[in-house]
Backbone bond lengths (Angstrom), bond angles and torsions (degrees), N, CA, C in turn:
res aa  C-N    CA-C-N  psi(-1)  N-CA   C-N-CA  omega(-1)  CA-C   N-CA-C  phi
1 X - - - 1.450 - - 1.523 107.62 -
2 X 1.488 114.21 134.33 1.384 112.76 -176.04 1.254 112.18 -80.68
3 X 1.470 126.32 -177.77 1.508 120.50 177.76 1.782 102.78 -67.19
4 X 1.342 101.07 -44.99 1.298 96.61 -160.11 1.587 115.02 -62.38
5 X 1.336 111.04 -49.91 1.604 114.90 159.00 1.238 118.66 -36.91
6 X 1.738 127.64 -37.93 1.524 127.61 -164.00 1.979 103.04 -95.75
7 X 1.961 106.52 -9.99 1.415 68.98 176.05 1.742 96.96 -100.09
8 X 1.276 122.68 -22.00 1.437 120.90 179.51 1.781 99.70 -39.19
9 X 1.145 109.33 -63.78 1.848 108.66 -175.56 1.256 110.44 -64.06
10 X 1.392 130.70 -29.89 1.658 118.98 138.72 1.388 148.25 -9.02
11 X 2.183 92.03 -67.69 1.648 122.76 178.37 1.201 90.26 -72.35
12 X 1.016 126.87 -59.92 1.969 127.44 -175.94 1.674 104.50 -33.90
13 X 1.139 107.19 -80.27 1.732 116.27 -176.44 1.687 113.08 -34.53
14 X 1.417 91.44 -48.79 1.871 93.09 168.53 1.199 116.24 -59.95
15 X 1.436 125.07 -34.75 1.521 117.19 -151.48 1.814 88.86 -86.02
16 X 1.218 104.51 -49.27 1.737 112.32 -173.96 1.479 99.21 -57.95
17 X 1.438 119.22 -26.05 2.033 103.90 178.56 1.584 94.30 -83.37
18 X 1.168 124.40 -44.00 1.345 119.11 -171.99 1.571 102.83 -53.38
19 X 1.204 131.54 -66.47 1.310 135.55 -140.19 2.250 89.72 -85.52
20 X 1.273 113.60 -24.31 1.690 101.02 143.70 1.346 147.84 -65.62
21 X 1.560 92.43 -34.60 1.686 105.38 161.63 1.719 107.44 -37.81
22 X 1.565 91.39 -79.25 1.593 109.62 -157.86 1.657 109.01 -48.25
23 X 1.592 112.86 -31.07 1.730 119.22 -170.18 1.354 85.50 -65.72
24 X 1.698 124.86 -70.86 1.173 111.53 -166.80 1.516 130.43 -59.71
25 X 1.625 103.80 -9.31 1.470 98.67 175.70 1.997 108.19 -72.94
26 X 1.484 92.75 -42.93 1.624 82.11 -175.58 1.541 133.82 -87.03
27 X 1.374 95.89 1.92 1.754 98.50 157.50 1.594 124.55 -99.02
28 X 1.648 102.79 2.05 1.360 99.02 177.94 2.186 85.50 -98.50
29 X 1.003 132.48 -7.72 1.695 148.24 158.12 1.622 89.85 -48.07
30 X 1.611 108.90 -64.32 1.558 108.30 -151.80 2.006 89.98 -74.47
31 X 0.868 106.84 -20.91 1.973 95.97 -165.45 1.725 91.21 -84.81
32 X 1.218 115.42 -39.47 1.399 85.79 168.02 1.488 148.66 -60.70
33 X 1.698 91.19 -41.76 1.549 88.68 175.59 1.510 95.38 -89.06
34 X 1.216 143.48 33.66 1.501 126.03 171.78 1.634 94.41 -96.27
35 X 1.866 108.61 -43.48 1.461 104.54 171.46 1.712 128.31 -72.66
36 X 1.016 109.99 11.39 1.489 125.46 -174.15 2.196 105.16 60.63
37 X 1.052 119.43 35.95 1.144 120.18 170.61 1.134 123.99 -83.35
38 X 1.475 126.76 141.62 1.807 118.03 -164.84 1.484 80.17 -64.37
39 X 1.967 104.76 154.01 0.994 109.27 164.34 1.985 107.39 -123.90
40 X 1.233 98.33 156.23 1.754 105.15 -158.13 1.495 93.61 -152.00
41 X 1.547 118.39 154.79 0.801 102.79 -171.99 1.669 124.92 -65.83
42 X 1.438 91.34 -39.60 1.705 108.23 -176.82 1.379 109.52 -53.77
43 X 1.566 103.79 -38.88 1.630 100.65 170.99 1.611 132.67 -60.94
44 X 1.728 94.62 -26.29 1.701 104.96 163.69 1.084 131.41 -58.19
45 X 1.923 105.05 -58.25 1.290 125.01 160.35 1.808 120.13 -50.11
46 X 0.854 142.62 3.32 1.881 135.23 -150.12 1.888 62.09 -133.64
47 X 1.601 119.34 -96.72 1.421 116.38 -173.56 1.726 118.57 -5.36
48 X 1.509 101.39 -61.01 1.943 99.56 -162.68 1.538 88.70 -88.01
49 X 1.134 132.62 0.00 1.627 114.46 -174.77 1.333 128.71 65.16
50 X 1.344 103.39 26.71 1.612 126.56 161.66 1.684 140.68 -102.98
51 X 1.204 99.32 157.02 1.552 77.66 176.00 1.278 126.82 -63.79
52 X 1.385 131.78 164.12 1.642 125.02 168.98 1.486 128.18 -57.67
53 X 1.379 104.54 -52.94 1.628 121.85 177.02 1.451 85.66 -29.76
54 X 1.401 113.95 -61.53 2.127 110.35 -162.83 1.518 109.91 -19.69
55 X 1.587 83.10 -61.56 1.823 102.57 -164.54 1.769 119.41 -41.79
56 X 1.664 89.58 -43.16 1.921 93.17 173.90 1.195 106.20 -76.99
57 X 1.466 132.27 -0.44 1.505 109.37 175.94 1.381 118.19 -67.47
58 X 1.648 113.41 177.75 1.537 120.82 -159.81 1.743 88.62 -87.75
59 X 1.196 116.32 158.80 1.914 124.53 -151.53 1.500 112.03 49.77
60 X 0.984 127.75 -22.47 1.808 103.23 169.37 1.213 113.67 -112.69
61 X 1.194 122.52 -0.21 1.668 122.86 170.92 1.471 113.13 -77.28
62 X 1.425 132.27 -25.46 0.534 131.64 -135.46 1.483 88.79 -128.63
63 X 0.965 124.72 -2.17 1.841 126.20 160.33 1.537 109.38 -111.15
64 X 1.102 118.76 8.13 1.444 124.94 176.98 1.592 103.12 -103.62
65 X 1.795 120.01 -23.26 1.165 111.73 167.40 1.828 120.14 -95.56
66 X 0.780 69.05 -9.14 1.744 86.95 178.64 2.085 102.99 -70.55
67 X 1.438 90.17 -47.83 1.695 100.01 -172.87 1.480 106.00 -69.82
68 X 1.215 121.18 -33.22 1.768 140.68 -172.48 1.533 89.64 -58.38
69 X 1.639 127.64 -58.23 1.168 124.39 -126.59 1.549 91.69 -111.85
70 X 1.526 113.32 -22.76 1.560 105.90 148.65 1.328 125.11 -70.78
71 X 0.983 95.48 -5.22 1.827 83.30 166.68 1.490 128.74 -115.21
72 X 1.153 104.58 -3.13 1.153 122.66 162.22 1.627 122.39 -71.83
73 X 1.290 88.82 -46.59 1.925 111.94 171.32 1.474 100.83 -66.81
74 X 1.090 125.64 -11.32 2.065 115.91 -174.31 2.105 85.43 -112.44
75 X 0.803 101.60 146.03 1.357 106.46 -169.75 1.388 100.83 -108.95
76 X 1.547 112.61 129.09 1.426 113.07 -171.15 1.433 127.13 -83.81
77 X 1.535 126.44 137.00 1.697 118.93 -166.71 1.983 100.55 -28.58
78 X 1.328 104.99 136.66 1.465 90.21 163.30 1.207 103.72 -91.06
79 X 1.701 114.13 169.61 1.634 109.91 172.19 1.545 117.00 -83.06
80 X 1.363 90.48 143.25 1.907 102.16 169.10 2.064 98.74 -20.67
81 X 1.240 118.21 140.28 1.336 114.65 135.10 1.248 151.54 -52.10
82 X 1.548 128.12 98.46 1.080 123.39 -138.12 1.424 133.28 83.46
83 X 1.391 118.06 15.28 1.572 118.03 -155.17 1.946 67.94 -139.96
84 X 1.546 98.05 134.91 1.725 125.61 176.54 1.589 106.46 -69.95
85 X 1.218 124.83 143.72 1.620 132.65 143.73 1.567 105.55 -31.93
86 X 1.496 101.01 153.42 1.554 104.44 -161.55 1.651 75.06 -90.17
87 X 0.910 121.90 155.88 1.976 134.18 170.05 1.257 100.03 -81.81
88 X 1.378 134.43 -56.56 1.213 142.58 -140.55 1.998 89.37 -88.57
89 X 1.085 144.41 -31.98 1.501 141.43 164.88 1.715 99.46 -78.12
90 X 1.416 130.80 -46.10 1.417 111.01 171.95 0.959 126.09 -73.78
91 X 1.362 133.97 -14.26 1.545 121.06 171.73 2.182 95.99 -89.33
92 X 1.166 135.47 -31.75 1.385 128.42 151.87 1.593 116.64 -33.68
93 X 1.268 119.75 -52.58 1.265 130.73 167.25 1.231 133.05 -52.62
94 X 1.524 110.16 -27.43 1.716 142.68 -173.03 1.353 78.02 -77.27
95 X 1.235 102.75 -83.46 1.859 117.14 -159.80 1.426 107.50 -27.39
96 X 1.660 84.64 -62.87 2.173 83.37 -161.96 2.008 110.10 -55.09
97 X 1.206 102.37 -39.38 1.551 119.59 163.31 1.669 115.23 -42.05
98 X 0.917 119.11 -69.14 1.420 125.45 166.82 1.816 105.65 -61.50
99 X 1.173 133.47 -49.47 1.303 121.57 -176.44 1.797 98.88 -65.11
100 X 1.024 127.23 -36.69 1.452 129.36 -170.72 1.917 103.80 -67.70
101 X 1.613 95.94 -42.05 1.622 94.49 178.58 1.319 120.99 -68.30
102 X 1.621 109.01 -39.06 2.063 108.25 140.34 1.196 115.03 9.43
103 X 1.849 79.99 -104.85 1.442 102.67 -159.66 1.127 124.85 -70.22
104 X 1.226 116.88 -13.36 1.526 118.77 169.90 1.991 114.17 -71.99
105 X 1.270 105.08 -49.48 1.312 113.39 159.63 1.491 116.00 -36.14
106 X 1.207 127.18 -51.12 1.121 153.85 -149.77 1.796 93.53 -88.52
107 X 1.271 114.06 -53.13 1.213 110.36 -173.36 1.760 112.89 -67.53
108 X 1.896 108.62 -48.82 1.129 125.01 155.06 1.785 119.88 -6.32
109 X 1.560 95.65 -71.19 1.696 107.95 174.67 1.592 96.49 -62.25
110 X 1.152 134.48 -91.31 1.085 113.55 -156.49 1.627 133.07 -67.77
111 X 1.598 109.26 39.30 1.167 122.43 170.20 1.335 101.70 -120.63
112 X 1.301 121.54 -23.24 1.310 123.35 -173.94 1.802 115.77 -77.72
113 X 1.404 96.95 -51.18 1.846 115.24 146.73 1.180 116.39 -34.65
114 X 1.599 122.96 -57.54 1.501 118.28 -169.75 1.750 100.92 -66.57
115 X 1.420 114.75 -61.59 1.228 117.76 171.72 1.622 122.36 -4.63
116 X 1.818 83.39 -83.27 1.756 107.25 179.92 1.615 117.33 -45.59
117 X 1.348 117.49 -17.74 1.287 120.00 -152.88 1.608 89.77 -101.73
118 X 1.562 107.59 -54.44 1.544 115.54 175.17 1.682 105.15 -36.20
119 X 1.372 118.86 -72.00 1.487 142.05 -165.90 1.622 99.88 -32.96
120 X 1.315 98.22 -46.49 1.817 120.11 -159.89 1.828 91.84 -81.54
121 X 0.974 128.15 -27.35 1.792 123.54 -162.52 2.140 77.75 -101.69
122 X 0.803 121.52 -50.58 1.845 117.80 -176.62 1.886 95.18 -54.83
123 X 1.173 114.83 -53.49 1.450 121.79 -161.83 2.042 106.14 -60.00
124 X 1.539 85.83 -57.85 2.073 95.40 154.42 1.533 112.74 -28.34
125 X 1.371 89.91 -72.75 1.919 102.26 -171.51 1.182 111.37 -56.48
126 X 1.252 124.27 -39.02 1.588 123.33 178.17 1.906 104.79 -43.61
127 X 1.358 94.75 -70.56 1.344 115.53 -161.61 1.771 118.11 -60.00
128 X 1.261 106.78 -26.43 1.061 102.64 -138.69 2.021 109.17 -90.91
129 X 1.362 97.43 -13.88 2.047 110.89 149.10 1.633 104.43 -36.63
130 X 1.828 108.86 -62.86 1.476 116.41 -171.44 1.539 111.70 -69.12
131 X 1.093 139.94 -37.69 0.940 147.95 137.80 1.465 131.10 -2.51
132 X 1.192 107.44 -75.76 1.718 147.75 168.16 1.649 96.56 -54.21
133 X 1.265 121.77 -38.81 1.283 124.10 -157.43 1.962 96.37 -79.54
134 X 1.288 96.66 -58.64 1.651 134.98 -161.16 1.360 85.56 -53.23
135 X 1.352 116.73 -55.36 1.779 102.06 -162.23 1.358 96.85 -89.53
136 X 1.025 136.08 -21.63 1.618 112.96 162.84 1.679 115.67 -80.16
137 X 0.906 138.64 4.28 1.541 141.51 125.10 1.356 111.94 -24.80
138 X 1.630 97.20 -75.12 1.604 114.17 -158.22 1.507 103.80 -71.59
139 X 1.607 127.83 -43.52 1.402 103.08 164.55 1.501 132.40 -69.11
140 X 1.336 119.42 -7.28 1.617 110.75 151.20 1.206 96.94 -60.31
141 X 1.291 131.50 -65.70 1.702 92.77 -141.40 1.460 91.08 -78.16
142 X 1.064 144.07 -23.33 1.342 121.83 -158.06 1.880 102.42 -74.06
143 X 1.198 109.73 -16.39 1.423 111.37 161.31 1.205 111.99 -57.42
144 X 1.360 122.74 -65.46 1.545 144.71 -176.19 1.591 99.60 -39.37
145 X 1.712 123.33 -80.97 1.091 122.88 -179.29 1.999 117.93 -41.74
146 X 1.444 100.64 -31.30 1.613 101.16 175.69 1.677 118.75 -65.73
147 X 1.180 102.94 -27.76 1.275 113.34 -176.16 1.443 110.83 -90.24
148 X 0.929 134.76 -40.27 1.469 149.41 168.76 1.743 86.66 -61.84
149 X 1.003 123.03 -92.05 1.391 113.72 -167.88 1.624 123.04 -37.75
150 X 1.269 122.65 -23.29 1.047 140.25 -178.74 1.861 112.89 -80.91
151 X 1.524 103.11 -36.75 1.698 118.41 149.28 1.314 124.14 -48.89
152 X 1.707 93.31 -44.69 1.562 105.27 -173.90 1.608 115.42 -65.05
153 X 1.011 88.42 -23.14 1.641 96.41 -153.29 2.134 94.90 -89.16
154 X 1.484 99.54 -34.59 1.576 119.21 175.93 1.607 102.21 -66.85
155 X 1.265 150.29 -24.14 1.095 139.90 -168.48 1.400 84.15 -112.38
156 X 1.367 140.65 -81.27 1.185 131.93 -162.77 1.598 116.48 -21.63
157 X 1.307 124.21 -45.78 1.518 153.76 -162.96 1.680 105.79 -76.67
158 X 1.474 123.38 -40.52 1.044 152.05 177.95 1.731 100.05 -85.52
159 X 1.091 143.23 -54.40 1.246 150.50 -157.29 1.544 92.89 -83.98
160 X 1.604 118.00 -59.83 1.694 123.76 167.99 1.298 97.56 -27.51
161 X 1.413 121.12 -81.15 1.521 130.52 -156.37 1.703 120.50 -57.09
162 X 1.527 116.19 -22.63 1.021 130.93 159.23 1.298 132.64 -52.34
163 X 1.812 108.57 -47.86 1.164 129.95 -169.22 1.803 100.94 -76.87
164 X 1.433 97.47 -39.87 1.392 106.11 -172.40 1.739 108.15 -49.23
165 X 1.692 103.78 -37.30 1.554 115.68 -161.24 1.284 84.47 -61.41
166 X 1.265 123.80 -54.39 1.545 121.71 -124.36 1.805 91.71 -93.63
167 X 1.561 121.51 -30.89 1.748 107.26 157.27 1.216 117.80 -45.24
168 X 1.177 112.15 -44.13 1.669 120.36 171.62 1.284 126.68 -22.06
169 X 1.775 88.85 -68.39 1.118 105.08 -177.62 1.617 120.08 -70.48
170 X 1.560 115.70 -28.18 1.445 124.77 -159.56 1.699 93.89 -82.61
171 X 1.174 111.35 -15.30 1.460 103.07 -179.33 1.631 117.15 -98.87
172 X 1.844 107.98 -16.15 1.471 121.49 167.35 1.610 108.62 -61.06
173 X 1.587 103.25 -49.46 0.988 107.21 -177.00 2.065 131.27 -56.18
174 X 1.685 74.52 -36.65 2.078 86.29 177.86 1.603 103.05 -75.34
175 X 1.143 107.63 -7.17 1.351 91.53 -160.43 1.516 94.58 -95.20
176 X 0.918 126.98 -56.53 1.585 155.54 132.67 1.841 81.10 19.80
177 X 1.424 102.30 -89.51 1.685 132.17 -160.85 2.109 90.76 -40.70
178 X 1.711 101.28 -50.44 2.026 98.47 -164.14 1.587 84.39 -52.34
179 X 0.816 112.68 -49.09 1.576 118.49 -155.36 1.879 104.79 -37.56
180 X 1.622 86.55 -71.28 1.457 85.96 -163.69 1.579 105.30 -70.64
181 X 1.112 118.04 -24.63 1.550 116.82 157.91 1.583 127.79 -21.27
182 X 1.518 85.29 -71.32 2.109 99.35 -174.32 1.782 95.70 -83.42
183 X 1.394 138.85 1.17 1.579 135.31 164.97 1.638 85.43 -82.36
184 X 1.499 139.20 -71.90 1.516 124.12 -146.74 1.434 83.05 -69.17
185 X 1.654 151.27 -54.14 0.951 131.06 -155.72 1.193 136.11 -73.57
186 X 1.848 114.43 -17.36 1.237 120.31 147.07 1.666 115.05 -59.68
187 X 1.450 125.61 -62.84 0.665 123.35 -174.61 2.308 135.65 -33.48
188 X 1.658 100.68 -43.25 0.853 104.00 -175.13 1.653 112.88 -109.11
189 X 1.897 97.17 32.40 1.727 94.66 -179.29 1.998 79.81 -98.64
């Protein structure tokens, strides 16, 4: 199988999990409000066995507010007068509430991450002309200084060898000088 064949049957496999996601998101939509259960997103998402993010996407967000606002529009039994909240639906209510503050939290961070990361790849791009510029600066001169040092190093070497002649000579010369020294000084004892 070529690449190209293996990623098309790839995109396929995604599109067929995607387009299961979303069925099961909106009939586990229809079992809620068929059972009259608050519906939320997290409560959609936990029901179809998906992630949450799903739920705000564009086609399922938008039947999850639709379901909210029908049920809001049907007015719920009130309780007897004098008769308590059932505990066992308010602490259910707690949960899905707190599981919703989760995942929303949860989503929060990883929007805040994506953000920071975006900001940081724009902040790269800004810079990075000057950048590009700067180090080809710096390898001229660091050429420049190589070559100059490489002068340096050519005269120094040349200047050594000079100096060397000229001890040479300063010591031909003294020696030169005892010489005729101890000849006039024999000479005129």
């Amino acid at each position: 199988m070529g690449p190209g064949l293996a990623s098309a049957v790839l995109a396929q496999a995604r599109r067929r999990d995607s387009l299961d996601k979303r069925q099961r998101v909106l009939e586990a939509l229809a079992a809620l409000e068929r059972d009259g259960q608050k519906i939320s997103h997290a409560a959609v998402a936990r029901t179809a066995g998906v992630p949450t993010w799903l739920t705000y996407t564009d086609g399922i967000r938008e039947h999850i507010h639709s379901a909210r606002n029908r049920q809001t529009r049907t007015p719920a039994t009130p309780p007897l007068p004098g008769s308590a909240p059932n505990p066992a639906s308010l602490r259910a209510e707690l949960d899905l509430a707190r599981e919703e503050i989760k995942d929303l939290r949860q989503e929060r961070d990883r929007l805040n991450n994506a953000l920071r990361h975006q900001l940081g790849q724009q902040l790269d791009a800004l810079h990075a002309p000057d950048l590009a510029s700067r180090i080809d600066e710096l390898t001229r001169d660091n050429h420049q200084l190589a070559d100059q040092l490489q002068q340096a190093t050519e005269e120094n070497t040349a200047l050594r060898d000079h100096l060397t002649g000229l001890e040479d000579d300063l010591a031909a010369a003294r020696t030169s000088l005892r010489r005729m020294m101890r000849t006039e000084n024999t000479t005129t004892q």
